[in-house]
C-alpha positions as CSV (number, residue, x, y, z in Angstrom):
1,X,134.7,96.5,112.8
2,X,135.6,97.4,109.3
3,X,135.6,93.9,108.0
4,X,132.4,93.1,109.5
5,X,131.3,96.3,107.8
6,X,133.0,95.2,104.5
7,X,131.0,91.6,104.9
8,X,128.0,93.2,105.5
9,X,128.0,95.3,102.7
10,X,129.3,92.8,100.2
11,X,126.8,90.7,101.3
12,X,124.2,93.1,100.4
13,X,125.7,93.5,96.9
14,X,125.7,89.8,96.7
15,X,121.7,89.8,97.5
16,X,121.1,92.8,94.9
17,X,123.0,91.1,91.8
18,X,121.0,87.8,93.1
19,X,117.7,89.7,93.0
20,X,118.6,91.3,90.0
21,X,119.1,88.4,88.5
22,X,115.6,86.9,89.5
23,X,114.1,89.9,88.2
24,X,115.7,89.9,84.5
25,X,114.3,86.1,84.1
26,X,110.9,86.9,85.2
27,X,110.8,90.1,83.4
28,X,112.5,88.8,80.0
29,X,109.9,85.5,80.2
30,X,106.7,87.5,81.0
31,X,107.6,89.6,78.0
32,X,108.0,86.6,75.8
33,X,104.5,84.8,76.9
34,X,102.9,88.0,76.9
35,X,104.8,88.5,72.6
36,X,102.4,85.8,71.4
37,X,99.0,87.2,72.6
38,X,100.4,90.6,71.3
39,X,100.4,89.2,68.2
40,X,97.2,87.6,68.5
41,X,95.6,90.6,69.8
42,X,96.9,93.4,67.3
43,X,96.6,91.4,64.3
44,X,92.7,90.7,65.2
45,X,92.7,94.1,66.7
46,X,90.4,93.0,69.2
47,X,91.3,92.7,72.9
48,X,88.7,90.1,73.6
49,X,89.3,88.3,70.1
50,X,89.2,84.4,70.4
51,X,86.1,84.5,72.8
52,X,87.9,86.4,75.5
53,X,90.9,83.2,75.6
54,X,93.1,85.8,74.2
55,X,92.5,88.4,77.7
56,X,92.8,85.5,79.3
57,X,95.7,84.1,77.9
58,X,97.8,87.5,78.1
59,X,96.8,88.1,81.9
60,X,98.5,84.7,82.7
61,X,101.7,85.2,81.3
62,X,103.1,86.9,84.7
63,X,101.8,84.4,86.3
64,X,103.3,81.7,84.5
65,X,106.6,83.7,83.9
66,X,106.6,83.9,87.6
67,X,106.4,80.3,87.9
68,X,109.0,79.5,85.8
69,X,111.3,82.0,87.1
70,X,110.8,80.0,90.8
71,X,111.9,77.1,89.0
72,X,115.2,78.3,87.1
73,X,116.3,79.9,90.4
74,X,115.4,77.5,92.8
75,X,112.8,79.5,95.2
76,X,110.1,77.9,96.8
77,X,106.6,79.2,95.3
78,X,105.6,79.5,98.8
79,X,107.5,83.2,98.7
80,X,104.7,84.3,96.5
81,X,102.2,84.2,99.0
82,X,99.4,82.1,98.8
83,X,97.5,82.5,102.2
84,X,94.5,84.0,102.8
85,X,94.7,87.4,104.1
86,X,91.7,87.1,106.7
87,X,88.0,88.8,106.0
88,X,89.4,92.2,106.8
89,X,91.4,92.6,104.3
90,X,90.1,90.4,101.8
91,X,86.8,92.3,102.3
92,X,88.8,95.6,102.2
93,X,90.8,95.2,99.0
94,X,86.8,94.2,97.2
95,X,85.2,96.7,98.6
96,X,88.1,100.1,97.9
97,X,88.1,100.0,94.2
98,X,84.5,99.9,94.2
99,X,84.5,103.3,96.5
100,X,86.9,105.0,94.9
101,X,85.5,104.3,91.2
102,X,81.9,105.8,93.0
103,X,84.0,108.7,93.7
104,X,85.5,109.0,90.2
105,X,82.2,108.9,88.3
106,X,79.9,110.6,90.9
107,X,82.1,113.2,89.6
108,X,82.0,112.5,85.9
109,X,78.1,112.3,86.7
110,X,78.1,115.3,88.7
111,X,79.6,117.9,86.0
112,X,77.4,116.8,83.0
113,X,80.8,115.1,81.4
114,X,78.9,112.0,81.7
115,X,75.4,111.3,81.8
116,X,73.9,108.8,84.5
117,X,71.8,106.7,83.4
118,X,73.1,105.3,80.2
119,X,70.1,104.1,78.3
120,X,71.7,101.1,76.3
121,X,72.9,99.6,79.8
122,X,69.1,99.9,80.9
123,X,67.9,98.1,77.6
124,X,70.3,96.0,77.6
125,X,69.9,95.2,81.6
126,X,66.5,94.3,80.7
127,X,66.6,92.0,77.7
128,X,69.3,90.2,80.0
129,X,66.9,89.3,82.8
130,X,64.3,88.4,80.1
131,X,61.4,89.2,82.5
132,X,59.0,91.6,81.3
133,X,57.0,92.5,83.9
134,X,60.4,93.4,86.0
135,X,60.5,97.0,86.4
136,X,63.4,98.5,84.7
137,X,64.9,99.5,87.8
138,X,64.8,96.7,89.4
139,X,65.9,94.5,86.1
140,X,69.5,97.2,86.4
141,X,69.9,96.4,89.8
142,X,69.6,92.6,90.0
143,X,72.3,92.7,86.9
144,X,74.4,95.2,88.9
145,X,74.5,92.9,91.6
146,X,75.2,89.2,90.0
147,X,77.5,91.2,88.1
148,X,79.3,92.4,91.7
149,X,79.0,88.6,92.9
150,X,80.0,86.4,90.1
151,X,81.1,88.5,87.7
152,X,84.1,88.8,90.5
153,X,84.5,85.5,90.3
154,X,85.3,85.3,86.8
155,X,86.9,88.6,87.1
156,X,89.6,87.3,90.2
157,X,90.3,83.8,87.9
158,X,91.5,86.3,85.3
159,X,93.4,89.0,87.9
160,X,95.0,86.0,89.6
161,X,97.4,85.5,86.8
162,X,98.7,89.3,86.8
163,X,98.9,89.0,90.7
164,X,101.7,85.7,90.9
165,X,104.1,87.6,88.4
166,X,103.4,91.7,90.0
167,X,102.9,91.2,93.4
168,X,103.6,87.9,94.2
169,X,107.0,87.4,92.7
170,X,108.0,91.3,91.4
171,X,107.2,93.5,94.7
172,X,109.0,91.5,96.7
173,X,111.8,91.2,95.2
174,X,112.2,95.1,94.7
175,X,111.1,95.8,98.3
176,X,114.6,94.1,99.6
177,X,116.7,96.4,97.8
178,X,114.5,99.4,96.5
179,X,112.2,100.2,99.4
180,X,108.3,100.7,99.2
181,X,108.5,103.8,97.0
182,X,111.0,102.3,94.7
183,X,109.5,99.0,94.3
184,X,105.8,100.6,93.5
185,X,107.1,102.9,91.4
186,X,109.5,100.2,89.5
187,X,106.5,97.6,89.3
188,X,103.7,100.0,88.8
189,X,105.7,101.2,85.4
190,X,106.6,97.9,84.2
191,X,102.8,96.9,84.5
192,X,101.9,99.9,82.2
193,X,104.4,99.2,79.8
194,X,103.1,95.6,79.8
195,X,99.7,97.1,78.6
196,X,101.1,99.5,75.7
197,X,100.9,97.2,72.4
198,X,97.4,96.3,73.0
199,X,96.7,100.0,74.2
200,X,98.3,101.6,70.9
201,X,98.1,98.5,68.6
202,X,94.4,96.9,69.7
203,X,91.1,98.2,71.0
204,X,92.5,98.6,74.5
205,X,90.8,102.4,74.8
206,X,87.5,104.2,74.3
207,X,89.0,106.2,71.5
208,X,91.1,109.0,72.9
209,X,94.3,109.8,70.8
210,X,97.3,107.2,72.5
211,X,99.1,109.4,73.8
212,X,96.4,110.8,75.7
213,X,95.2,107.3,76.9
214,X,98.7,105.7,78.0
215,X,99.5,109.1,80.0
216,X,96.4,108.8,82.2
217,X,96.5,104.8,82.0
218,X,100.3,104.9,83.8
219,X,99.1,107.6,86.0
220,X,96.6,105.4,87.5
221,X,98.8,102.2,87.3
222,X,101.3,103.8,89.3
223,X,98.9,105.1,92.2
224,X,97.4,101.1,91.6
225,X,100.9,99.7,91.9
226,X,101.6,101.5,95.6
227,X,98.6,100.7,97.1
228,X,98.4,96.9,96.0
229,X,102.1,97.2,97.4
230,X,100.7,98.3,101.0
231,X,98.4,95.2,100.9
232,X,101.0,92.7,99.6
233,X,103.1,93.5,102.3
234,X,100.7,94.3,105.3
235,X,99.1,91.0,104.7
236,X,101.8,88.9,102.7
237,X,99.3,87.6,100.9
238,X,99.1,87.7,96.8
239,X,95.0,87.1,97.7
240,X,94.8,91.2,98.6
241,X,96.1,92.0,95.3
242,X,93.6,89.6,93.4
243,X,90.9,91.0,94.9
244,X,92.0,94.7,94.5
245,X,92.7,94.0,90.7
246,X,89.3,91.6,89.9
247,X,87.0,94.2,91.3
248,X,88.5,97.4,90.0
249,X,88.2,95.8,86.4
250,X,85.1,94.6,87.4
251,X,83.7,97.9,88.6
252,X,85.2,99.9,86.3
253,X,84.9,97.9,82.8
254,X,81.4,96.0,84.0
255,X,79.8,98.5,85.9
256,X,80.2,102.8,85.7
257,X,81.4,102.9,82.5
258,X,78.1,100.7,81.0
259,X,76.3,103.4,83.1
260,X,77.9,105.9,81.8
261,X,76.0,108.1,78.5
262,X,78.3,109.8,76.0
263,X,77.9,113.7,76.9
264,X,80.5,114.6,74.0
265,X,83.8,115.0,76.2
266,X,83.1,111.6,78.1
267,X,85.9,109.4,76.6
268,X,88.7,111.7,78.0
269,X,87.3,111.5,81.9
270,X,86.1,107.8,82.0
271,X,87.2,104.5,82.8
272,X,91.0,103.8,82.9
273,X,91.8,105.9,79.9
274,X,90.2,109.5,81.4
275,X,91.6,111.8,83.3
276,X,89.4,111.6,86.6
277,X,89.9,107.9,87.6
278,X,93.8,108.2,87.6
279,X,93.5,111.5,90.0
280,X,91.0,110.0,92.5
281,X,93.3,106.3,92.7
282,X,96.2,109.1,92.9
283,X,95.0,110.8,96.1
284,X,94.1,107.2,97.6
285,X,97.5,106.1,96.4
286,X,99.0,109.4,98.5
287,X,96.7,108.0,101.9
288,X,98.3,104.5,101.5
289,X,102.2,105.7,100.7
290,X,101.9,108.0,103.9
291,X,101.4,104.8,105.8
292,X,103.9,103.0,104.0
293,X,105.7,102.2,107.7
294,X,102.4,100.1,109.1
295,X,103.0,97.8,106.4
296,X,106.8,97.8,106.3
297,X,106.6,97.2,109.7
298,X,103.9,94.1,109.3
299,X,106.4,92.6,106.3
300,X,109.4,92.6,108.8
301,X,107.4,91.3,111.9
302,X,106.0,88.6,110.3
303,X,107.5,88.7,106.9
304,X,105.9,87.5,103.6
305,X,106.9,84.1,103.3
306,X,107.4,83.4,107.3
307,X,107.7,79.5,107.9
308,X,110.5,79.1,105.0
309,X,113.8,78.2,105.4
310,X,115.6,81.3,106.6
311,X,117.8,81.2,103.2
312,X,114.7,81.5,101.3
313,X,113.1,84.3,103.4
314,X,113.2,87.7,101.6
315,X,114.1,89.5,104.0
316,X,113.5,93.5,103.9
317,X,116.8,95.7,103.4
318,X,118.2,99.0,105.5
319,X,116.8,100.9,102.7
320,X,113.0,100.4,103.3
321,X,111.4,103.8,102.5
């Protein structure tokens, strides 16, 4: 009994140095992609400088870190889950940013520190449709809505990058040895730290002072990071987390904050750099950790890579929680 216990436990080191290992390579490559659009982006100090290529270019580097990290350590890309989730979820993980960014700035709206409507998105909603005799309204709301439709589009080609390296390479891998908690909280720091040279070094913010900004920008990534880690492992599928990411950049950077007029204190509640958004995608982050079980439980019934050889499964650890 105490050798098997001895086996089982070295064995369980063995996976942890292993995973560690996977980690450092994906982490220490993502860093150096990510190093050249830094550059790019700081010296131009423009986030969208080269045409948008440059946002582009950046949001692929977990991606293609991820990729690369498969490679060097001989795992199947298949782990990083690349089936569909079903209309359920894919339809759920569209639609919750969208609710709980209503929430954020019905609030913002509600308390005068935003104004609703914002009349340079109205003039500018109506020079983009080009029809005259369109009523204004009516000219907002067709943009509101191509912008919801294939503005996502664009927005998930973008988000899909992010999604191989965070939650189709990183989660997992911390789930086998951290747990849910430890693996959100782990990814959902790195993926603010990923963000900080553009954040204090570019024109990633509305103006706020940085250390205002990055406080309420890793608040919100973290509460981000646990519930796109509910759907990555309910589902197994990177697709949740694509669709979660495109539409609450979408939403957020397309939509409310357009519609949002300058009251005088607006740039320290809106969008991802306020205070309000990060408290509202706290509380829903709160709902989704209390359930963390329903989608522990999915991830070792069915796994997130079931079908693979079983020395390529990652498969969930004692410590789950």
């Amino acid at each position: 009994m105490i050798t098997e216990r001895r086996s089982e436990k070295s064995s369980r080191n063995a996976a942890v140095v292993q995973d560690d290992s996977r980690i450092r390579t994906f982490l220490m490559l993502t860093f150096t992609f990510s190093a050249v659009f830094y550059a790019l982006m700081i010296v131009s100090g423009h986030v969208g400088g080269g045409a948008g290529r440059y946002a582009t270019g950046i949001m692929w580097c977990p991606g293609l870190a991820a990729l690369v990290t498969c490679r060097i350590h001989a795992i199947r890309i298949a782990v990083l889950g690349w089936h569909w989730a079903g209309v359920r979820y894919q339809a759920a993980s569209y639609l919750l940013p969208a609710v709980y960014t209503l929430v954020a700035y019905a609030v913002i709206w509600g308390t005068d520190l935003g104004s609703f409507p914002n009349p340079t998105f109205l003039r500018e909603s109506v020079a983009a449709v080009g029809i005259d005799a369109m009523p204004v309204w009516a000219a907002v709301t067709l943009m509101v809505l191509l912008n919801a439709v294939y503005g996502f589009i664009r927005s998930c080609a973008n988000a899909l990058g992010e999604e191989i390296g965070w939650r189709g390479f990183l989660t997992p891998q911390l789930v086998r040895t951290r747990g849910f908690t430890g693996a959100s909280l782990i990814t959902g720091c790195i993926w603010a730290v990923w963000h900080y040279p553009i954040l204090l070094f570019a024109d990633y913010n509305l103006g706020t002072p940085g250390w205002y900004a990055v406080s309420c920008f890793t608040v919100m990534v973290i509460g981000m990071s646990v519930i796109y880690t509910w759907f990555r492992l309910k589902t197994g599928s990177l697709w949740t987390a694509t669709f979660l990411h495109a539409s609450h950049n979408l939403f957020i950077q397309g939509i409310f904050t357009p519609l949002t007029g300058d009251t005088g204190p607006t740039r320290y509640v809106v969008d991802e750099f306020g205070f309000v958004l990060p408290l509202v995608i706290g509380a829903t982050a709160v709902w989704f950790w209390r359930r963390r079980e329903v989608a522990l439980a999915a991830w070792r019934d069915h796994g997130v890579d079931g079908g693979l050889p079983a020395d390529q499964r990652l498969q969930p650890s004692a410590a789950v929680l």
